[in-house]
C-alpha positions in Angstrom: -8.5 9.7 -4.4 -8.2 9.3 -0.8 -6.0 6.4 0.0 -6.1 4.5 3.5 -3.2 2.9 5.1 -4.4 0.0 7.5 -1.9 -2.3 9.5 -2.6 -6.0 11.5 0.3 -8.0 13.6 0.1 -11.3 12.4 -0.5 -14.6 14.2 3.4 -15.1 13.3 4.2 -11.9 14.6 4.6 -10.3 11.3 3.0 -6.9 10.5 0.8 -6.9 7.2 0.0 -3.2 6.0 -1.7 -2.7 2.9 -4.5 -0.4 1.2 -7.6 -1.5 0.2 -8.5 1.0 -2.4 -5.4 -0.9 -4.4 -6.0 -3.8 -5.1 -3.2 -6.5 -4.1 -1.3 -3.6 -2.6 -0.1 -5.2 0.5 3.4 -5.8 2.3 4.8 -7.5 5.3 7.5 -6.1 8.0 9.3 -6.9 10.9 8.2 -3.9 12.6 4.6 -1.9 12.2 6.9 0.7 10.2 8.5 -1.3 8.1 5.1 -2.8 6.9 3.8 0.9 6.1 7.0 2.0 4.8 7.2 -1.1 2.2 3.2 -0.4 1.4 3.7 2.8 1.1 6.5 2.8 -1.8 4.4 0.1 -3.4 1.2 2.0 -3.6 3.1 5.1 -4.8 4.5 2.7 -7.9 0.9 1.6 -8.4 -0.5 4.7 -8.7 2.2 6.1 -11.2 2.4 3.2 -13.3 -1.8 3.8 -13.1 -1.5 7.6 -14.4 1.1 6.4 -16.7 -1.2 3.8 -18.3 -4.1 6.3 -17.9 -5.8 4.2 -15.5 -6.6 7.2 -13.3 -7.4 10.5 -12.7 -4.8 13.2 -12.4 -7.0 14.6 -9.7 -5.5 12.7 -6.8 
């Protein structure tokens, strides 16, 4: 699985990050690298609650 990690400033200057081949996997920071850095964590949970729940593929 090949994930990819977009980011958008915000009309309220907010940075949104998220990753579309996770559904609802999205986060908000101050800063461009706090956005990816929250998304990031959050789409490593996903995925390892996923393999725990045998949602996916081991193959990642």
């Amino acid at each position: 699985m090949k994930l990819t990690f977009e980011t958008e400033l915000e009309d309220d200057d907010r940075w949104l990050a998220e990753v579309p081949e996770l559904a609802g996997v999205m986060a908000y920071g101050v800063t461009r690298m706090e956005a990816m850095a929250k998304v990031e964590a959050l789409a490593f949970r996903t995925l390892a609650e996923q393999l725990e729940n045998g949602e996916v593929s081991t193959q990642i």
